[in-house]
FIKOL-76646 format. One record per residue (C-alpha): residue number from 0; residue in one letter; chain; x, y, z. Coordinates in steps of 0.1 Angstrom, whole numbers, plus 5000, padded with zeros to 4 digits. Layout:
N
<NUM, 'A', 'A', <X, Y, Z>>
...
//
This chain:
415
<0, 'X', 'A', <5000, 5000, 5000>>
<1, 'X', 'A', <5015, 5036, 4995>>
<2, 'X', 'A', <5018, 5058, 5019>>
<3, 'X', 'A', <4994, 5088, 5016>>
<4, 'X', 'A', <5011, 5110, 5040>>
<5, 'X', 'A', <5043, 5111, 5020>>
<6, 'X', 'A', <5024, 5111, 4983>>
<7, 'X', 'A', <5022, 5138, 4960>>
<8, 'X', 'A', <4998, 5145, 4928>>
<9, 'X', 'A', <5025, 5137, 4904>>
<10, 'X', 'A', <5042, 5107, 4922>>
<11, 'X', 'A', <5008, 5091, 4921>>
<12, 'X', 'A', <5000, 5101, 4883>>
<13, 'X', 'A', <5031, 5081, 4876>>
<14, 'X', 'A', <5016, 5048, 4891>>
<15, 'X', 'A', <4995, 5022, 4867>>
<16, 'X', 'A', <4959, 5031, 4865>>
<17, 'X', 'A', <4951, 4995, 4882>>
<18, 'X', 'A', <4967, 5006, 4910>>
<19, 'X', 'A', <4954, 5037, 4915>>
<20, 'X', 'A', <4917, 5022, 4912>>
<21, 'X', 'A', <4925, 4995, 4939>>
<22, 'X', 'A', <4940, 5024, 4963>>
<23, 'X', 'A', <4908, 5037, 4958>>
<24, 'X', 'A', <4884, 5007, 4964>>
<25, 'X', 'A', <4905, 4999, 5000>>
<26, 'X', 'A', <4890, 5031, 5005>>
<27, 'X', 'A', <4855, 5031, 4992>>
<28, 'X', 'A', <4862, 5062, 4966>>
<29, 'X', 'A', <4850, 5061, 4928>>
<30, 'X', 'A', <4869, 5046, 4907>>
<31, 'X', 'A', <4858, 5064, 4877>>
<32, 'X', 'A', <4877, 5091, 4858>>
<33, 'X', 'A', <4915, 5100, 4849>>
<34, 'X', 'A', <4945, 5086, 4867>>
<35, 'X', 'A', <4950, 5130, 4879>>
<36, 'X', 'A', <4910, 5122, 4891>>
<37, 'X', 'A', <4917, 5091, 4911>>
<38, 'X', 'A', <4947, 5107, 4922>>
<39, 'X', 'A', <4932, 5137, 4934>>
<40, 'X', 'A', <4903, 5116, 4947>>
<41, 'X', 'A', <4931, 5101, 4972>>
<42, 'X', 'A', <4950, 5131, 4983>>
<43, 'X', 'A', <4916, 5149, 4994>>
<44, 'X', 'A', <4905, 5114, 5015>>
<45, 'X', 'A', <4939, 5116, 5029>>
<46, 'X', 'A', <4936, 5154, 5037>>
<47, 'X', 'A', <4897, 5151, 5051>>
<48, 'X', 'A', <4909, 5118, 5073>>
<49, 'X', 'A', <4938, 5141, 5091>>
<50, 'X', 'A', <4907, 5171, 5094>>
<51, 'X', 'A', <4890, 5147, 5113>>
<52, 'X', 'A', <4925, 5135, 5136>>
<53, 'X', 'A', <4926, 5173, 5139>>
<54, 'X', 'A', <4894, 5182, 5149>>
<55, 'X', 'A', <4884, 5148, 5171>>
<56, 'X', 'A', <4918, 5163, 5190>>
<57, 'X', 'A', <4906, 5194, 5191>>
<58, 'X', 'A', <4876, 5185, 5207>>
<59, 'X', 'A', <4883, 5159, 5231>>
<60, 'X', 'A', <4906, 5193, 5245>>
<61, 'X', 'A', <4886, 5221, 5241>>
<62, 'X', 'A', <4848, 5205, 5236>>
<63, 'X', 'A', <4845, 5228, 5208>>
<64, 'X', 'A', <4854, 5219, 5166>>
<65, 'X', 'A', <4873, 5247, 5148>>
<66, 'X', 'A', <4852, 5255, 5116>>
<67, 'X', 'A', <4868, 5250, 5084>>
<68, 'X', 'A', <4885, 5276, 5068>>
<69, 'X', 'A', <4863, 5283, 5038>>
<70, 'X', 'A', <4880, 5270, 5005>>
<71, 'X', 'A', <4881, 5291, 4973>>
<72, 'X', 'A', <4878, 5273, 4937>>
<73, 'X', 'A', <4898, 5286, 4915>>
<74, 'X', 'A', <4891, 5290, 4877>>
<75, 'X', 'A', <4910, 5263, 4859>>
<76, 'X', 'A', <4933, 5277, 4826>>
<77, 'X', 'A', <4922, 5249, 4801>>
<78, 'X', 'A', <4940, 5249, 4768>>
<79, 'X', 'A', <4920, 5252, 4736>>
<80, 'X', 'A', <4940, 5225, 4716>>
<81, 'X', 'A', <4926, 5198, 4742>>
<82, 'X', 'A', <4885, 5203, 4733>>
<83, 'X', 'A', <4872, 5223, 4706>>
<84, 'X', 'A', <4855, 5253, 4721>>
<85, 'X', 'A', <4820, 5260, 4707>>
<86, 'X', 'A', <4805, 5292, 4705>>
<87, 'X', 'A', <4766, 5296, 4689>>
<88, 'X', 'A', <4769, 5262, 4679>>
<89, 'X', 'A', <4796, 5263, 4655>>
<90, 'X', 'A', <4833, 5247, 4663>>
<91, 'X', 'A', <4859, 5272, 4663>>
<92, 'X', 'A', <4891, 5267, 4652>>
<93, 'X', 'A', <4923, 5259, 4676>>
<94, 'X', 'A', <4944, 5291, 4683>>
<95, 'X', 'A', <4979, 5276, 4687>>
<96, 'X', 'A', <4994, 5287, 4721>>
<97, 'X', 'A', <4957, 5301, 4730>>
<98, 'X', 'A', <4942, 5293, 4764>>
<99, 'X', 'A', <4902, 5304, 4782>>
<100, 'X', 'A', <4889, 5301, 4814>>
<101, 'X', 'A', <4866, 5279, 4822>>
<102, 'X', 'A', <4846, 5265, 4857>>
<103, 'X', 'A', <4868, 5242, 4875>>
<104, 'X', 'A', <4854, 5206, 4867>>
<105, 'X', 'A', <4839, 5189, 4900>>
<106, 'X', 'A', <4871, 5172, 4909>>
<107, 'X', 'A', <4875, 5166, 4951>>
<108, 'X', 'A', <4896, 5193, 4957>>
<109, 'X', 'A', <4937, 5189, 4972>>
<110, 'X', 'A', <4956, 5209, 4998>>
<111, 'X', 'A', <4978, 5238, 4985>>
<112, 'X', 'A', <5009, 5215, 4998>>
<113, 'X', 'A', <5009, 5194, 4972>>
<114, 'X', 'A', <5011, 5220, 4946>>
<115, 'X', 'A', <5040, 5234, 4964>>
<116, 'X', 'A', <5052, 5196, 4965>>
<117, 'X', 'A', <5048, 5185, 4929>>
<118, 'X', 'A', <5066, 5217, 4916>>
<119, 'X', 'A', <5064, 5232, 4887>>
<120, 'X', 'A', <5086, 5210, 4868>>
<121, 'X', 'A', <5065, 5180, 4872>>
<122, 'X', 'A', <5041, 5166, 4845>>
<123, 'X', 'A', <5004, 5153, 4859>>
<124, 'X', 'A', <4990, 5142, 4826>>
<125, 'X', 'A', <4981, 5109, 4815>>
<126, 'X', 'A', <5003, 5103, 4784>>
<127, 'X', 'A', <4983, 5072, 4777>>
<128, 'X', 'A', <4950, 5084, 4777>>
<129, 'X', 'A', <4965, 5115, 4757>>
<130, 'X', 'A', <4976, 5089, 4731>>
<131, 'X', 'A', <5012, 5099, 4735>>
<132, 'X', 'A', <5022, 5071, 4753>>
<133, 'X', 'A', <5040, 5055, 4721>>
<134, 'X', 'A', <5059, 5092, 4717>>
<135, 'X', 'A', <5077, 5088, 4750>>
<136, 'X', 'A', <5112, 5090, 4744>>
<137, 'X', 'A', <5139, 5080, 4778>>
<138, 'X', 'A', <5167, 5104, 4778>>
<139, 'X', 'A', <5192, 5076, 4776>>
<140, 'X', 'A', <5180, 5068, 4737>>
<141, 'X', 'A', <5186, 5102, 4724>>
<142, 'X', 'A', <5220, 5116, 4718>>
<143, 'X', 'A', <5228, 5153, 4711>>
<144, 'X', 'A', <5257, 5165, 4691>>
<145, 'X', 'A', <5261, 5198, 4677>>
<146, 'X', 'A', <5240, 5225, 4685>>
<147, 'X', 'A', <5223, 5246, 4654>>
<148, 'X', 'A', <5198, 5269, 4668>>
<149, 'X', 'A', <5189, 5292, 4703>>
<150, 'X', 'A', <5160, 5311, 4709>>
<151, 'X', 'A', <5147, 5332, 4741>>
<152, 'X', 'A', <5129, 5293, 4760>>
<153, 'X', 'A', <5151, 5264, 4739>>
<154, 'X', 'A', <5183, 5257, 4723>>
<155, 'X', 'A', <5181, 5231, 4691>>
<156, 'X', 'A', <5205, 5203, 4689>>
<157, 'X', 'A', <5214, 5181, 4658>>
<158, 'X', 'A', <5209, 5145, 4677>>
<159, 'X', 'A', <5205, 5108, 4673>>
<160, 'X', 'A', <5177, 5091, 4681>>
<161, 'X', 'A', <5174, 5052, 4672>>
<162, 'X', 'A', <5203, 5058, 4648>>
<163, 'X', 'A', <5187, 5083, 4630>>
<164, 'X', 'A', <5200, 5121, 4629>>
<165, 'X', 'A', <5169, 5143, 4644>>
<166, 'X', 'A', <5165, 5179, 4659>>
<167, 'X', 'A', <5165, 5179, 4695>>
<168, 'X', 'A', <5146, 5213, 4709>>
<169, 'X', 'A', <5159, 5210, 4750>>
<170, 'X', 'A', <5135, 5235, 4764>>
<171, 'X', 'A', <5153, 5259, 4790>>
<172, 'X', 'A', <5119, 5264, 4811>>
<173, 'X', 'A', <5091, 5237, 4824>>
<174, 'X', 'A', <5067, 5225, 4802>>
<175, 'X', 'A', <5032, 5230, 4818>>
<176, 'X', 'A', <5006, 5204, 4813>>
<177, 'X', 'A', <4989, 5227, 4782>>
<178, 'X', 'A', <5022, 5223, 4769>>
<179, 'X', 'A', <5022, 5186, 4770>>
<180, 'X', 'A', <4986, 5183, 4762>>
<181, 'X', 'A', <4994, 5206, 4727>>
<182, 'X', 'A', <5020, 5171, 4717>>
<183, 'X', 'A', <4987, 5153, 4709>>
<184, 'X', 'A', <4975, 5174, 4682>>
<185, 'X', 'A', <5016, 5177, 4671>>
<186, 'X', 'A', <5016, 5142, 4668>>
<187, 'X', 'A', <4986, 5138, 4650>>
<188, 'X', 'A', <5000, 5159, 4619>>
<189, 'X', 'A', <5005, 5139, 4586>>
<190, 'X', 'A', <5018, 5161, 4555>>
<191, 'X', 'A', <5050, 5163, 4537>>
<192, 'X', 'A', <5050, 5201, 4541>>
<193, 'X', 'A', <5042, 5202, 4581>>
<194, 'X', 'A', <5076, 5193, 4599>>
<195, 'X', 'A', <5072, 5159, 4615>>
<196, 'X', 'A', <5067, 5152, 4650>>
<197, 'X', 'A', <5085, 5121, 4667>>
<198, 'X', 'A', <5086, 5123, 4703>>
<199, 'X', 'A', <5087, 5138, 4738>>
<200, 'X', 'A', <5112, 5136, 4764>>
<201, 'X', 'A', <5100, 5139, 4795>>
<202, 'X', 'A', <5122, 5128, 4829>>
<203, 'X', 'A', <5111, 5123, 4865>>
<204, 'X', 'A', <5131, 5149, 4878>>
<205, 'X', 'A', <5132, 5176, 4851>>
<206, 'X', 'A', <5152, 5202, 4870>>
<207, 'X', 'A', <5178, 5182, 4865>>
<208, 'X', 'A', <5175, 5167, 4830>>
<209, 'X', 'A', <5149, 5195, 4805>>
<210, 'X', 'A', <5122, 5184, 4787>>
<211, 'X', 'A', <5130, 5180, 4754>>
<212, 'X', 'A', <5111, 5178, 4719>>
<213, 'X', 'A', <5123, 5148, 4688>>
<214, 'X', 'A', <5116, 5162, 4654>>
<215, 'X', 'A', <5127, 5152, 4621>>
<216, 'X', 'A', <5153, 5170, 4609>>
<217, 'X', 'A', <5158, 5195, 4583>>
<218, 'X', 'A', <5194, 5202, 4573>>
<219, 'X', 'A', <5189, 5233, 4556>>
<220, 'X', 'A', <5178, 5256, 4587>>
<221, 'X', 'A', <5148, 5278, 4584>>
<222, 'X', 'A', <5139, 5303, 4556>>
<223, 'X', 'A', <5154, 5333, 4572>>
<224, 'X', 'A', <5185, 5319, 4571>>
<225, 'X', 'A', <5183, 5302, 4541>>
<226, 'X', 'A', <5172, 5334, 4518>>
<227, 'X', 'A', <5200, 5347, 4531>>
<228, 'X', 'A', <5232, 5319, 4529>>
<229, 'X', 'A', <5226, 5304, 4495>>
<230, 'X', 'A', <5224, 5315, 4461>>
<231, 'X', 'A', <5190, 5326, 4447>>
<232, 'X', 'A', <5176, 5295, 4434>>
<233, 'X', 'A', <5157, 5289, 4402>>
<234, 'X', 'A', <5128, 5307, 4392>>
<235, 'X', 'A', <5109, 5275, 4395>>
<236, 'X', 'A', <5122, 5262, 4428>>
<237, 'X', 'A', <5114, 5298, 4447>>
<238, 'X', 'A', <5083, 5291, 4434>>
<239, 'X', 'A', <5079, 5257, 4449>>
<240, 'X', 'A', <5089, 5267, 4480>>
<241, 'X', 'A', <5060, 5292, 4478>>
<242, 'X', 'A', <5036, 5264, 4467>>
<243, 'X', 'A', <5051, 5243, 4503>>
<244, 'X', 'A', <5045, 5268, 4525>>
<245, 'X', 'A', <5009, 5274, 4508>>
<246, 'X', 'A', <5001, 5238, 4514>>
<247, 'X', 'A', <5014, 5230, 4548>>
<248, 'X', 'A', <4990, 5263, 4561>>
<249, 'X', 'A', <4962, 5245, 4537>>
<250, 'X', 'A', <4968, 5213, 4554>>
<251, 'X', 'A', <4965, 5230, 4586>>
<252, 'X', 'A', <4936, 5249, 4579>>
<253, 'X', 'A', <4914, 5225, 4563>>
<254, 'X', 'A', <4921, 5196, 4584>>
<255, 'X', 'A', <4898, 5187, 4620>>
<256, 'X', 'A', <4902, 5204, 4641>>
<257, 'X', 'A', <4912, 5228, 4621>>
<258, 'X', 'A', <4941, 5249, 4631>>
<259, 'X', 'A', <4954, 5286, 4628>>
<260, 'X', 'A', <4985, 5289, 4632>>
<261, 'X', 'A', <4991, 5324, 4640>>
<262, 'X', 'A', <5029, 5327, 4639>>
<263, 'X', 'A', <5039, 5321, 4600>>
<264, 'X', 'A', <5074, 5340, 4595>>
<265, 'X', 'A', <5101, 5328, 4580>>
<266, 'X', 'A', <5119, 5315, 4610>>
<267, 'X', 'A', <5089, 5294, 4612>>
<268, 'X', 'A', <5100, 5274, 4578>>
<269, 'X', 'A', <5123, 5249, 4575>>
<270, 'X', 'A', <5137, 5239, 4544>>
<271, 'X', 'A', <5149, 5204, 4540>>
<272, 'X', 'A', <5178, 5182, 4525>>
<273, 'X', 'A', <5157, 5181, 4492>>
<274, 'X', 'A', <5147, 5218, 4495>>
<275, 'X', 'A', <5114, 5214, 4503>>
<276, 'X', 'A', <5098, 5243, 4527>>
<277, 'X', 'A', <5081, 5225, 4561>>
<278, 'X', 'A', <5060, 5250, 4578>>
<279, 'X', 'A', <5069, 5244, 4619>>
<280, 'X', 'A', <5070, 5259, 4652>>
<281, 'X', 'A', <5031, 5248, 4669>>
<282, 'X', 'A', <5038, 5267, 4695>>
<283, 'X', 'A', <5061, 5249, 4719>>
<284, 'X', 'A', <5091, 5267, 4708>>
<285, 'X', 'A', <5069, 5299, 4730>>
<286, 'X', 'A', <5070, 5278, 4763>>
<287, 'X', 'A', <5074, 5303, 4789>>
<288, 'X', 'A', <5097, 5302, 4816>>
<289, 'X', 'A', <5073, 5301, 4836>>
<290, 'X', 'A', <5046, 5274, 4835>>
<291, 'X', 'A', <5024, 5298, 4846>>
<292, 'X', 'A', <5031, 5323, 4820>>
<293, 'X', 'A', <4996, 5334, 4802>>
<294, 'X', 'A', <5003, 5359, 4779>>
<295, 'X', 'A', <5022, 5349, 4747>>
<296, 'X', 'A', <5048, 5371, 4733>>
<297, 'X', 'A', <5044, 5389, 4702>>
<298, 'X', 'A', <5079, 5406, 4698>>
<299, 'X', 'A', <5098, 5399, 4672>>
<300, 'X', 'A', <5064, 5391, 4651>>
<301, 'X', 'A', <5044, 5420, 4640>>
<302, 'X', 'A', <5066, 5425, 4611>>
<303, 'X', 'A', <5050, 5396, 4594>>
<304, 'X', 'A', <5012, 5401, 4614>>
<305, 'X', 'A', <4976, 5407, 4604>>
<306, 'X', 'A', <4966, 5440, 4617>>
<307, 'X', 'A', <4935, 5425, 4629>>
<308, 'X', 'A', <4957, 5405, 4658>>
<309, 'X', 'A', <4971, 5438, 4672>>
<310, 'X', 'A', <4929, 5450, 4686>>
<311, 'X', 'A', <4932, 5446, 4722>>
<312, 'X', 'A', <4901, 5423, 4724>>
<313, 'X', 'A', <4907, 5405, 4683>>
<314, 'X', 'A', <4886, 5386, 4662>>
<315, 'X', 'A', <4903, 5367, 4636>>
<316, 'X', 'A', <4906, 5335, 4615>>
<317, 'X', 'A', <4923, 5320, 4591>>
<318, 'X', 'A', <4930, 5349, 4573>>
<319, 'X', 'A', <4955, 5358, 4595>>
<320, 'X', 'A', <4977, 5333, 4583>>
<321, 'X', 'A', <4968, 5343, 4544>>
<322, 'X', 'A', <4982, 5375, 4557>>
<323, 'X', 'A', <5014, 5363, 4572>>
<324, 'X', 'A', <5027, 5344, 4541>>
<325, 'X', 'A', <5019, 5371, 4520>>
<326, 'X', 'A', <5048, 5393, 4543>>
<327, 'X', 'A', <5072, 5354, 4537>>
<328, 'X', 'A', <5065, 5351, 4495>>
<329, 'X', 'A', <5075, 5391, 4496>>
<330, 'X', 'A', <5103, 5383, 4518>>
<331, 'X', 'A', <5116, 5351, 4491>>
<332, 'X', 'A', <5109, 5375, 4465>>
<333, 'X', 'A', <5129, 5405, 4476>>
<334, 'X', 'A', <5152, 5387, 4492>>
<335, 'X', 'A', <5163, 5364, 4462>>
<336, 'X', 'A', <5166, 5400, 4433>>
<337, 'X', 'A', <5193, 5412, 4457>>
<338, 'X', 'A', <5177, 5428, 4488>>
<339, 'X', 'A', <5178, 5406, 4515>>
<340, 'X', 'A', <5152, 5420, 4539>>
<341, 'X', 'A', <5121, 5409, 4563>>
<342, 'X', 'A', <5094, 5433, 4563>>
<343, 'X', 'A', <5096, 5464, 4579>>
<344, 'X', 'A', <5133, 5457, 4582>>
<345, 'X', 'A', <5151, 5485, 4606>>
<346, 'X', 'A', <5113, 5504, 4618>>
<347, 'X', 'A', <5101, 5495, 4656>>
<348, 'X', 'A', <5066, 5479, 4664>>
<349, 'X', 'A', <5049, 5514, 4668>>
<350, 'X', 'A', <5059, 5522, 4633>>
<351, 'X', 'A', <5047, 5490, 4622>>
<352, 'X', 'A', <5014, 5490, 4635>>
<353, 'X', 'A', <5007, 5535, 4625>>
<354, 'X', 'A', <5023, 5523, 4589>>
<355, 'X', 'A', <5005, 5487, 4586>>
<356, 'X', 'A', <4973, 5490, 4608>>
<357, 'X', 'A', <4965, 5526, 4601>>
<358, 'X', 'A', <4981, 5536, 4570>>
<359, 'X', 'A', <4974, 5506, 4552>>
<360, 'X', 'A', <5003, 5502, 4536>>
<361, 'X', 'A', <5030, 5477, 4527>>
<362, 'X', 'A', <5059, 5471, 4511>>
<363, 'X', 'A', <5074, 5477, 4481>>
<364, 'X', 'A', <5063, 5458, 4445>>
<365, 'X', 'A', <5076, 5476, 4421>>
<366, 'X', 'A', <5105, 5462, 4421>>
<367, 'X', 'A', <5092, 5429, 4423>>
<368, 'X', 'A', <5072, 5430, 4395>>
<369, 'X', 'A', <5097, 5439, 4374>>
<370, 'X', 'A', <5116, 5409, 4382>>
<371, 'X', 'A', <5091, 5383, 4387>>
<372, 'X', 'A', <5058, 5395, 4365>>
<373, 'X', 'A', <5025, 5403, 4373>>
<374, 'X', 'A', <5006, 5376, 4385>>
<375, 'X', 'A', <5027, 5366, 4414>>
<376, 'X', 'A', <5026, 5397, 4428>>
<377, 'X', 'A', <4989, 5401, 4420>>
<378, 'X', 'A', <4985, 5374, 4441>>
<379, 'X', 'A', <5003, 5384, 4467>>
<380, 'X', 'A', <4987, 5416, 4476>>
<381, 'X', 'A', <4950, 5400, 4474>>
<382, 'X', 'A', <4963, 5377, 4502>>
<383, 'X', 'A', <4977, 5406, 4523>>
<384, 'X', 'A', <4945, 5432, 4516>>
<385, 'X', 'A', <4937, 5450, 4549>>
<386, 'X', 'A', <4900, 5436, 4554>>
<387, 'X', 'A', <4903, 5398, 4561>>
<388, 'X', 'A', <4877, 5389, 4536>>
<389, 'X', 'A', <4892, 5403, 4509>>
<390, 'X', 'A', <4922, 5382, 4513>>
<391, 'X', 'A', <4918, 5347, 4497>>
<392, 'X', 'A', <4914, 5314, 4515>>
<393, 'X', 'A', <4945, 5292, 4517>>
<394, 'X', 'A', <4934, 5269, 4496>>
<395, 'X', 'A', <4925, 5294, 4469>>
<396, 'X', 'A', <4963, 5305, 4469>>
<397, 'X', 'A', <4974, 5270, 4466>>
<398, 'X', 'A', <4953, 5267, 4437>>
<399, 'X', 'A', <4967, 5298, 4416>>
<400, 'X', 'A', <5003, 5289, 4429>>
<401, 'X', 'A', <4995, 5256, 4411>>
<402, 'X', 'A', <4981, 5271, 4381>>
<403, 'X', 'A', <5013, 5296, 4374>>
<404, 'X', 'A', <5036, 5268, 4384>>
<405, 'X', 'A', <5024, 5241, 4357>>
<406, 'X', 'A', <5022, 5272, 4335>>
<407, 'X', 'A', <5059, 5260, 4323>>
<408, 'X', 'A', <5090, 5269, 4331>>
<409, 'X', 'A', <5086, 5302, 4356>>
<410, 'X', 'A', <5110, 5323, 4342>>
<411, 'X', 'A', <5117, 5359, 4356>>
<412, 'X', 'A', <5116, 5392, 4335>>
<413, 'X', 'A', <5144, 5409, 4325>>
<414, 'X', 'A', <5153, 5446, 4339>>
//
């Protein structure tokens, strides 16, 4: 039997579901619900048995019962990705790295010390009923060599993983359980232009070893980088790349649940071996520091945004993402006729959203056309048009990328 004085939320999530349920019959409790239900079931017996130790002591001494300090519920943060949230009967989309408030479900509740005692590194989900129980990876299968990437919450490692080179993304924060619970709808992703999911590493004690995230690997970096190290590819394979980033948001869009992704930038494409774009980042590489961090970070960002995300209370959809690869084809475009810039390259966020929000405008074509002809371009500034349903849907773009692609050979104008 284990030892409920000495038990803590997560080192009883960690047990086998049998044996939670047969902790829970010696004791009369329902055996229905999650293994974080049962084990909650049994930390608030344990608590409510010492109550009454307390208070038959109390009594036998002073003939009177202290009354219970009253007990506030607290609102539980609930993360979109694990139900679809419906509003007027319709399913909304998923909002990557988006979280609501909800009531807190009627689950017995458990003393503020075991919070304290699980800590926030520790990880009270059941994997198996997540379905992520086959993407478990131990720490002693995975091998890191160099490292090829570092951003403000992880640093990315080229690694080994059942003999197989993969990207490693070691996490320099906690993963919450939203975190975690966002690696069943990664895993779940099946297109040539998403980047590949293959496991999570989670250990027992992760302030000692970080969490860390197995994907496939893509040996030529991400886009930023990549407009900017080689030299300007062929007409037709800048167009490609256009047509890969076009179908990866598609995919994304079109599949169930459907998802927005929110975040498109060039830093956010990975180009691999073959020199095929793979759109990436779902959101874990904005793990917070803290695991209790709400608020996601949009610096760095806005130079590729939808105005419509900067309103202080916004409504959006999809076309935010429309909107965002329109600012990444501009960004191939310049970038590859000799001017290797991002959008609104050298101008701070309040110039941004005055030039983009207000102002309406955006940047330069001319050029462009010039280079790469009309219909490109055309296309281009339909997708970033300042009213969201002016802006075609993805799948619209992936059609006219298709029709100019199997036009022939794409080649660019002459100056």
């Amino acid at each position: 039997d284990i030892d409920l004085s000495q038990a803590t939320l997560s080192s009883l999530v960690r047990l086998l579901r049998e044996e939670l349920v047969q902790l829970c019959e010696t004791r009369s409790l329902d055996t229905a619900g999650t293994k974080p239900q049962l084990a909650k079931s049994l930390l608030a017996w344990y608590e409510k048995q010492q109550e009454g130790i307390e208070t038959h002591s109390t009594s036998s001494s002073q003939a009177t019962a202290r009354p219970e300090s009253p007990r506030k519920r607290k609102g539980k943060i609930i993360h979109a990705i694990a139900s679809n949230v419906h509003v007027s009967g319709k399913t909304t989309p998923v909002l990557l790295r988006d979280h609501i408030h909800a009531t807190d479900p009627q689950t017995p509740p458990h003393s503020d010390d075991d919070d304290r005692r699980a800590g926030d590194g520790d990880i009270n989900l059941d994997l198996q009923e997540l379905g992520l129980e086959d993407s478990i990876i131990k720490p002693e299968q995975l091998q890191k060599l160099e490292r090829i990437g570092s951003g403000g919450f992880k640093d990315v490692y080229v690694g080994k993983f059942r003999g197989r080179r993969v990207a490693i993304s070691e996490f320099r924060g906690h993963l919450s359980e939203m975190d975690i619970r966002e690696l069943k709808l990664l895993a779940e992703f099946s297109h040539p232009n998403i980047v590949k999911f293959k496991g999570i590493c989670i250990p027992e004690d992760t302030s000692q070893v970080p969490c860390m995230l197995v994907s496939e690997l893509c040996e030529n970096g991400d886009l930023f980088d990549y407009i900017r190290n080689v030299e300007p590819p062929s007409a037709n394979k800048v167009h490609r790349l256009m047509l890969d980033i076009a179908r990866g948001l598609e995919y994304l869009h079109t599949r169930k649940p459907a998802i927005i992704h929110r975040d498109c930038k060039s830093s956010n494409i990975l180009i691999n071996r073959a020199g095929h774009a793979k759109v990436g980042d779902f959101g874990l590489a904005r793990v917070k520091t803290s695991t209790r961090s709400m608020i996601r970070s949009l610096v760095g960002t806005v130079n590729w945004q939808a105005p419509e995300l900067w309103h202080p209370h916004p409504r959006y959809d999809f076309k935010v993402d429309v909107f965002s690869a329109a600012m990444v084809f501009w960004e191939m475009l310049s970038g590859w006729t000799g001017e290797k810039k991002y959008p609104w390259e050298g101008h701070n966020e309040h110039y941004i959203y005055d030039a983009v929000g207000t102002k309406q405008k955006r940047p330069s074509v001319a050029r462009l056309r010039k280079h790469w002809g009309n219909e490109v371009v055309d296309l281009m500034e339909k997708m970033w048009s300042q009213e969201p349903s002016d802006r075609p849907t993805m799948t619209e773009v992936v059609n006219e990328l298709d029709a100019l692609y199997f036009k022939g050979p794409f080649t660019p104008l002459k100056h």
